[in-house]
N, C-alpha and C positions, 0 to 999 in steps of 0.2 A: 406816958409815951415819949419816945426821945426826939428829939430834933436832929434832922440832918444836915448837917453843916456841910456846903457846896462848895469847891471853887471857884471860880469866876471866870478867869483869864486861861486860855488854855486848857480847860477842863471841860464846864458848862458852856461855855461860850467858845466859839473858832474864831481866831482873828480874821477877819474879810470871809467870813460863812457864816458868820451867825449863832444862833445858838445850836448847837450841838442832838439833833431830835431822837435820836436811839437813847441814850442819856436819859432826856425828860421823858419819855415813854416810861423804861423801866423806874425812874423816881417817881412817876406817876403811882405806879402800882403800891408806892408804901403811903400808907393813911398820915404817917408823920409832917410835921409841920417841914419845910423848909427853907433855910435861909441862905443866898448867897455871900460869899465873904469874895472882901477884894479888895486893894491897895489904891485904886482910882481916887483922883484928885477929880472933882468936875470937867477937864477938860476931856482926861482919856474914859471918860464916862461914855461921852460920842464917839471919843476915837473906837475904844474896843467894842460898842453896841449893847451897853449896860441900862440902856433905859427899856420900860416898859417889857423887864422878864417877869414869869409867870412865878418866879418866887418872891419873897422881902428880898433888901438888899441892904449890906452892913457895910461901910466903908470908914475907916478911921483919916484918909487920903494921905499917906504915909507918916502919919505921926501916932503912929511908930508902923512900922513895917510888920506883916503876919509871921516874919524871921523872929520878932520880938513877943515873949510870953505876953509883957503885959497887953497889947491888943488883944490874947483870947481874953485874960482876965477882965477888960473890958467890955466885950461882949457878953460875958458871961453875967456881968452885973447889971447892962442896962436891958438885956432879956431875961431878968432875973432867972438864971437858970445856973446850975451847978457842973460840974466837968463831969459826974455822971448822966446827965440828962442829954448828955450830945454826943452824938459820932460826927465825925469829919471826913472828910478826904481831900486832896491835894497834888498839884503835882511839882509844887517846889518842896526836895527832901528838907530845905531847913525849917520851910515853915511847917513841916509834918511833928518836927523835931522838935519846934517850938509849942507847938500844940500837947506833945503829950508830955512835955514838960509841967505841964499845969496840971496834966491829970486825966485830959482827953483822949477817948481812944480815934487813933488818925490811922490813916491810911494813905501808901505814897501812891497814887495814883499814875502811871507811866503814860504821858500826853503824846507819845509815838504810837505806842501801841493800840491804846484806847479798849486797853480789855474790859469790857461791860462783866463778863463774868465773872472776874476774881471780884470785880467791883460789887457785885450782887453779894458774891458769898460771902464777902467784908461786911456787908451792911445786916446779910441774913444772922449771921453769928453776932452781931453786936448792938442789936437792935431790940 
């Protein structure tokens, strides 16, 4: 079963709202493991509201940026998991760009719009 790779900042999480609940609702509904991804260094850990979500939390704290391949490829090796075993999504294009650069299938996620349903049938067809 694949894991679904979240994003953090803007996505799963609303800066000054919290986490995002229509979101975790519909992610509720898939049986997959999931994991949050995010750039936080421990301090904007507090600032952006990163503690104590209801998924794991991955952070490299910018060394290197989710811009850069090798953070997925690090992920990928200390959850021992392979670029088919994961869907992603995101709403920065470069690091969508960075992601399927390695092999993962990503999704740009539009953090204006907040469409849950293309996001569903992203997840339905690649899942």
């Amino acid at each position: 079963m694949k894991t679904i790779l979240v994003d953090a900042v803007n996505t799963f999480v609303i800066q000054n709202s919290g986490i995002f609940h229509a979101m975790q609702d519909m992610l509720d509904a898939y049986p997959n493991k999931k994991i949050i991804l995010t750039n936080a260094n421990d301090a904007q850990m507090d600032e952006f509201g990163l503690r104590n979500l209801p998924y794991e939390l991955f952070t490299q704290k910018h060394e290197p940026e989710k811009t850069d391949p090798s953070y997925f490829k690090t992920l990928l090796t200390e959850f021992n998991l392979d670029k088919d075993d994961v869907v992603y999504f995101e709403h920065n294009e470069e690091a969508v760009k960075s992601a399927t650069s390695v092999g993962i299938s990503a999704y740009h996620y539009d953090k204006e719009k907040r469409d849950l349903e293309a996001l569903k049938s992203f997840l339905d067809k690649n899942l």
